[in-house]
N, C-alpha and C positions, 0 to 999 in steps of 0.2 A: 708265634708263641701266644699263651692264654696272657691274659693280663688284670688281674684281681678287677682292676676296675670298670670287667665286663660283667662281673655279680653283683654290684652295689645297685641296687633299691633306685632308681631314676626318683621316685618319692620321698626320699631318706631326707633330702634337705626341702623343707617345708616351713617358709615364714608366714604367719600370722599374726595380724593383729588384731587384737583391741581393748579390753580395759580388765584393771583388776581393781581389789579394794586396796585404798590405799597403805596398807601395812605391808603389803606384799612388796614394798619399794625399799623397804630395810631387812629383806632376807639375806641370810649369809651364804654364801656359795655350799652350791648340796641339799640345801632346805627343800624340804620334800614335800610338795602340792596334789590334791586330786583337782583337774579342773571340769565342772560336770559334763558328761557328755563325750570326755573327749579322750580321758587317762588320767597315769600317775606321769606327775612331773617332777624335776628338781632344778633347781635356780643355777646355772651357767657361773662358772668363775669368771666370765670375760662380762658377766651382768655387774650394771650399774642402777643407781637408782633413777638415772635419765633415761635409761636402755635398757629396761627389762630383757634378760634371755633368759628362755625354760629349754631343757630338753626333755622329750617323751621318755619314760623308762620304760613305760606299760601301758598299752593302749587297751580299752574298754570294747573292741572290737572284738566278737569270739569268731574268728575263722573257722577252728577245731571245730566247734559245737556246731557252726551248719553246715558241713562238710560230713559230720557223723547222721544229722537229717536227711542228707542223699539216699542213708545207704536202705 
């Protein structure tokens, strides 16, 4: 049988690090970030202010738009 866990992104979990300013270390879980370059983010309920975690909502990548250049 299929098993969902054969369409999941091998990409989808991506850590990175490195630095923000510091205000960013008292966001409230949800608190909605663009970080340049990269997308929209929002600050992780399991985020701390020792432990920063973002998740991507929206990436600044346009796939569509060079795909529509192919044609």
């Amino acid at each position: 049988g299929t098993d969902f866990r054969d369409y999941i992104n091998p990409e989808s979990l991506k850590v990175v690090k490195g630095y923000s300013e510091p205000h960013v270390q008292t966001s409230a879980p949800g608190q909605n970030y663009q970080f340049e370059r990269l997308g929209y983010f929002c600050v992780d309920k399991d985020s701390s202010p020792d432990k920063l975690i973002f998740n991507r909502t929206v990436t600044l990548r346009d796939s569509w738009g060079r795909m529509d250049q192919n044609k």
